[in-house]
N, C-alpha and C positions, 0 to 999 in steps of 0.2 A: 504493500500500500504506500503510494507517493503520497510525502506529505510536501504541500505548497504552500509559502508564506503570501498571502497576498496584501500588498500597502497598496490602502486606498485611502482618499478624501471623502468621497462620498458612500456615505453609508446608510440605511436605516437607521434613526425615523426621516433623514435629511429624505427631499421628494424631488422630484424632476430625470433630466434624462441620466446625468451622470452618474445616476446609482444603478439604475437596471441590468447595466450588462455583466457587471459580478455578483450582482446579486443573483442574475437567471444561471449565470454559468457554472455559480459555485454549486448553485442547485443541482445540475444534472451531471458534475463532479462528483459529487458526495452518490449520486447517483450508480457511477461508474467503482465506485470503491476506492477514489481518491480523496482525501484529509487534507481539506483547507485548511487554512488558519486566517482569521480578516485580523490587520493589524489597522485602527481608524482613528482618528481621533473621538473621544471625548466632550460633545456638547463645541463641534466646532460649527462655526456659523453657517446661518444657510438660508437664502428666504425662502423655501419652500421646504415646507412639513409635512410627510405621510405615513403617520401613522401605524396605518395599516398594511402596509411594507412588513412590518414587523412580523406579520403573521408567516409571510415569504420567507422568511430567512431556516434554512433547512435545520433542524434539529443537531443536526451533526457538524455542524459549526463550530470548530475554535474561534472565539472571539474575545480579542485583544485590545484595550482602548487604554490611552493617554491621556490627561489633559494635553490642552494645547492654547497656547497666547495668541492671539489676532490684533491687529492693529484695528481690527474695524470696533471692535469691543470696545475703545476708548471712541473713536468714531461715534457707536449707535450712544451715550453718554450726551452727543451734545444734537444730535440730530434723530428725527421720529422715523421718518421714512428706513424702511430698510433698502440696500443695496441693490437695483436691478440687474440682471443676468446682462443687461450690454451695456453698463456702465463704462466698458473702456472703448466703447464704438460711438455713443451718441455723442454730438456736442453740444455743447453746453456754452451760456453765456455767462455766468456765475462765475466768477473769479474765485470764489471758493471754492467750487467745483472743481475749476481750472486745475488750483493748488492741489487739492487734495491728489488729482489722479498723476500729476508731477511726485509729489511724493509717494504714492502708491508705484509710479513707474521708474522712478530710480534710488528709492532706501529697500527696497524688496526684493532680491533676488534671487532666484527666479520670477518668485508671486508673492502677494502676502501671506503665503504658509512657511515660505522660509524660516520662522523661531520654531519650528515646530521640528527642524532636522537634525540637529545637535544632540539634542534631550531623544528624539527617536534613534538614534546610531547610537548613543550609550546605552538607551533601553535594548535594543534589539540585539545587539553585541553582548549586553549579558546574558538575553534570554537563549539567546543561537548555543549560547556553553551547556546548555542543560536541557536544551531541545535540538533533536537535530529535525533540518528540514533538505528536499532534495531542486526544488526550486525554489526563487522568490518572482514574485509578477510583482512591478510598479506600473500603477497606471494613471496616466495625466489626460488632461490637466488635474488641479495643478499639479506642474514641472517639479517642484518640493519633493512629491513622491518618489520622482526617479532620483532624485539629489541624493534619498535617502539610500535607496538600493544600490548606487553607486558605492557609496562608503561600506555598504555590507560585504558588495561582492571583492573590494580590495584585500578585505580582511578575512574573505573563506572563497577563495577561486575553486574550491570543489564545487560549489554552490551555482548551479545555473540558474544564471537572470535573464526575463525578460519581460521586454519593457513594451508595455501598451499604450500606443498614443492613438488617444478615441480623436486627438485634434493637433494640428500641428503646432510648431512650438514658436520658432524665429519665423515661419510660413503661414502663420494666419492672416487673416484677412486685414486687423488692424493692428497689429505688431509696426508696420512701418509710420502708422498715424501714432504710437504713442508718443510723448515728449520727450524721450529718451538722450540724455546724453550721450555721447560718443563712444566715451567709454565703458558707460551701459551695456551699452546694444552690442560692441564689443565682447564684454564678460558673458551677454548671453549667448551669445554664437560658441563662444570657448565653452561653457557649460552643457549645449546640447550638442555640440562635437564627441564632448566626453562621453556621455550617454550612450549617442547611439554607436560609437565605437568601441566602447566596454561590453556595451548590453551580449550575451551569446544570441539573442533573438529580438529582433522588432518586429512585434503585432503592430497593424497599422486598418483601419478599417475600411480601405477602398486603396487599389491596385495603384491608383496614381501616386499618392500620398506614399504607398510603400515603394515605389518608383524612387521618390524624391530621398525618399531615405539613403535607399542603397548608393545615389549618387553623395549621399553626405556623408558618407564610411561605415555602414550596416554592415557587419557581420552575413548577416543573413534575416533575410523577411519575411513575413509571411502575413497574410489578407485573411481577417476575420471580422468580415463587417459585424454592424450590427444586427439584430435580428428580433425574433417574437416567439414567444412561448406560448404552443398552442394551449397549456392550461387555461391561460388567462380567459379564452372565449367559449366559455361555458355557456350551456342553457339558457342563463339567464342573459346574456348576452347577447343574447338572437331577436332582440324585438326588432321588427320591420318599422318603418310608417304609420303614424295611427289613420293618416290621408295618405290615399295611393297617389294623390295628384301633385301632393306635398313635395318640392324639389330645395334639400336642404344640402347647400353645401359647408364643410366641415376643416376648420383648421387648428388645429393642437399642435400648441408648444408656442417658444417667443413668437412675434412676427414684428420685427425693428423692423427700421426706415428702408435698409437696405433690401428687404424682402418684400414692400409693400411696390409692387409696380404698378404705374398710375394706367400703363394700357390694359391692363386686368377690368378694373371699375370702369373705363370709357368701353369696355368689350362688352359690359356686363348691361349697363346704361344702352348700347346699340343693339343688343339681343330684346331686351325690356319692350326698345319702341318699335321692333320689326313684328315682335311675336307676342300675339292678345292674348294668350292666358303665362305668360314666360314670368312677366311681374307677379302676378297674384300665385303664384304659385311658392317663387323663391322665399327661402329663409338661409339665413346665415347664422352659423353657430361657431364664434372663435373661443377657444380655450388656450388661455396663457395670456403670459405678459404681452402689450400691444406697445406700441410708442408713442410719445407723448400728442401726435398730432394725428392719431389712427380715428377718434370718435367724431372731428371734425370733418376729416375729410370723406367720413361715410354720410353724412348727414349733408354736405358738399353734393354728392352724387345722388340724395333724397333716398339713401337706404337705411336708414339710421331706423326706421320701423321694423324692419325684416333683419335684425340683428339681436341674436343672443349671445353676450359674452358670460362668460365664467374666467374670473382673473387668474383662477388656479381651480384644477380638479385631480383628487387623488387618480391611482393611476387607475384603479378599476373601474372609476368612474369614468375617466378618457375613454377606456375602451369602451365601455356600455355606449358613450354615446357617440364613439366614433360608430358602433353597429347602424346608428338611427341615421346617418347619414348616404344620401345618393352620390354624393361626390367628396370624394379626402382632397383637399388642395394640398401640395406642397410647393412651394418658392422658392429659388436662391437667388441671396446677391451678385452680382457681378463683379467678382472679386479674387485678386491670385491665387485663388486655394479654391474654386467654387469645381474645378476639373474634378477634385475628388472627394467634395464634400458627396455626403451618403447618409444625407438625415435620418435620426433612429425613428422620427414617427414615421416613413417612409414603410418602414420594414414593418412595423405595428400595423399599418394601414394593406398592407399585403395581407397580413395575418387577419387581419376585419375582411376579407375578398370583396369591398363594395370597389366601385370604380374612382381610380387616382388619377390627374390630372395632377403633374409637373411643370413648373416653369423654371427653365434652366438656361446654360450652358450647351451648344451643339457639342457632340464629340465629348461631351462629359460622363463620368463612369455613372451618373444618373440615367443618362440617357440608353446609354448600351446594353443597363439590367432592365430597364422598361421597354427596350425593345424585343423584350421575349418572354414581358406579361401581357396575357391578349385583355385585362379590365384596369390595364394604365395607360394613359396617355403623356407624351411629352410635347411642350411645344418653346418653342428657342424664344431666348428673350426679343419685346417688339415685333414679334410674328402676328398681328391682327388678325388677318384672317385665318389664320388656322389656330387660333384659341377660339374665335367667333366658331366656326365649324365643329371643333370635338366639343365646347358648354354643347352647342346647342346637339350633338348627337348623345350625349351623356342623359341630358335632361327630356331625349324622348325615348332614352333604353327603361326609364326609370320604372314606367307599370308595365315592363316588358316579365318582372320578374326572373332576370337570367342566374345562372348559376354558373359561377366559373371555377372550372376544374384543374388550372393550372397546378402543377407541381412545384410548389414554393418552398419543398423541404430541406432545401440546399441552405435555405435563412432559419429554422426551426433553433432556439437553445439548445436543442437536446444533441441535432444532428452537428451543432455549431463544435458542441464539447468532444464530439470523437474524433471531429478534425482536431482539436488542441491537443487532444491526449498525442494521438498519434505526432504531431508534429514534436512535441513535450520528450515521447518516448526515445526522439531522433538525435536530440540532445549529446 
């Protein structure tokens, strides 16, 4: 029986995407007669709460938690609001604002989890003397994680590491917009150099992304996107439409500036006044954080009636009502990383089999996996008329009642873990 150390940031009760993929994976681990261990922090910060996560976490769980210091802790102290998920992408006119993410982008390195690696490598170096383990996984963001794994594997090179980046590190989208000193940006290039040239493996969650790796000095790589654990859509998950005429389209998770495209609503608005019952029929249901200028500009385009938001919904609850849905929207920004972004509601939305509409990137690894599901659609950014054409063939499949039989268990957790084992065993 492998036992594997896995450092994470995210963990139950924390909610949103960044906990799902160890939490399903360690599931169907402990499944395989593999002995995790989660090493997490302790009560670290997080604006999203789920609870009932809690219930998900496999029995057979080693778990390990630390206190841990945050700078935002002194932060929430003088301000109410908690931190949004794209606080380092929006801007802001607020000169406090300003400051704060200047010092958030060059006293913290890698991220503000940084105090949290010193105190974790003494802990873990003692607990490694009196437990042995035969892998460790870090998985980022945050980067902190792998900082830690780093220092373990120095000190037991029997010990294979590997290191999982659900998101790029120096290559994300707003990395080059932060305010970053010279010498910053500097230090982090030398910091994720180290990483991925120490790591014995990088998981990377879409083939591009693990492309960019091997070009930065990977060892060796390997693509495990994210995916969907057919538990999740039970029985009670199956409600249809309470109106079969009802066409509700459905978005979960952030939807920042850069995701919101304004030829989407002028497509929506031009379907509306071609087709007499296209209005009365739409509703809109977003789940997740929006940005600051998202309720304005729905009500801009006179659909501010046909919109239900929910600013946050646990995860069982996404899925129930991504079921109630005729169309899953998903978005990308147009941005250096969007080739091999691989949204995880993406995979969820596969797992729900209603019909998904994409707007992306041509030639993007989004694109090339929806070109071999026949109930998703992709259409390239500023493409008018062919978003006009699939809304409006989506919204007359809808009292068609189809049933699509694709084979999507190449994305399943369960199927996701026997590729890890195996790649793990290769070690």
């Amino acid at each position: 029986m492998k036992k594997i150390l896995i450092i994470t940031y995210y963990w139950p009760p924390k909610g949103g995407v960044g906990v799902q993929r160890w939490l399903k994976l360690t599931k169907y681990l402990c499944h395989n007669h593999y002995k995790p261990i989660i090493y997490t922090p302790q009560d670290g910060i997080s604006p999203l709460q789920d609870y009932n996560l809690l219930n998900s976490i496999s029995p057979e769980l080693t778990i390990i938690k630390k206190k841990i210091f945050e700078p935002q802790k002194i932060l929430s102290w003088f301000v109410k609001n908690k931190p949004t998920s794209d606080i380092l992408i929006k801007k802001s006119n607020s000169l406090f604002a300003q400051f704060l993410i200047w010092l958030r982008s060059n006293l913290f390195i890698p991220d503000s989890r940084c105090l949290w690696i010193k105190p974790s490598i003494r802990f873990l170096t003692n607990y490694l003397t009196k437990h042995s383990v035969d892998v460790i996984i870090s998985t980022g963001p945050p980067h902190s994680m792998h900082m830690i794994a780093l220092a373990i594997k120095k000190k037991h090179q029997n010990i294979k590491w590997i290191a999982d980046f659900r998101d790029p590190w120096t290559e994300i989208e707003y990395f080059d917009q932060l305010p970053l000193l010279s010498i910053v940006k500097k230090r982090h290039l030398q910091l994720e150099k180290k990483v991925i040239s120490h790591a014995d493996l990088i998981l990377s969650v879409s083939p591009s992304w693990a492309s960019n790796l091997r070009r930065m000095g990977a060892k060796q790589t390997f693509v495990l996107t994210n995916g969907y654990d057919l538990d999740d859509y039970g029985d009670d998950n199956l409600d249809q439409n309470m109106e079969s005429e009802q066409f509700v389209v459905g978005h979960f998770g952030v939807y920042n500036q850069l995701r919101d495209h304004s030829f989407f609503w002028d497509t929506i608005n031009k379907i509306s006044y071609n087709e007499q019952d296209f209005l009365t029929n739409l509703k809109f249901l977003f789940a997740g954080e929006v940005h600051d200028t998202f309720f304005t500009k729905i009500k801009k385009h006179r659909l501010d009636e046909k919109l239900t938001h929910y600013p946050y919904l646990h995860h069982k609850d996404a899925i129930h009502n991504m079921m109630k849905c005729n169309l899953l929207l998903v978005t990308q920004g147009d941005t250096k990383s969007v080739l091999g972004r691989l949204p995880a509601k993406f995979f969820e939305y596969l797992g729900a089999k209603k019909p998904i509409l994409a707007i992306g990137k041509k030639n993007s690894d989004l694109e090339k996996i929806i070109s071999k599901i026949s109930y998703a659609w992709f259409v390239d950014f500023d493409n008018t008329e062919l978003l006009y054409n699939t809304i409006l063939k989506i919204y007359k499949m809808r009292t068609l009642h189809y049933h699509f039989n694709d084979d999507t268990s190449d994305f399943s957790r369960e199927n996701q873990v026997k590729k890890l084992i195996k790649v793990m065993n290769s070690l």
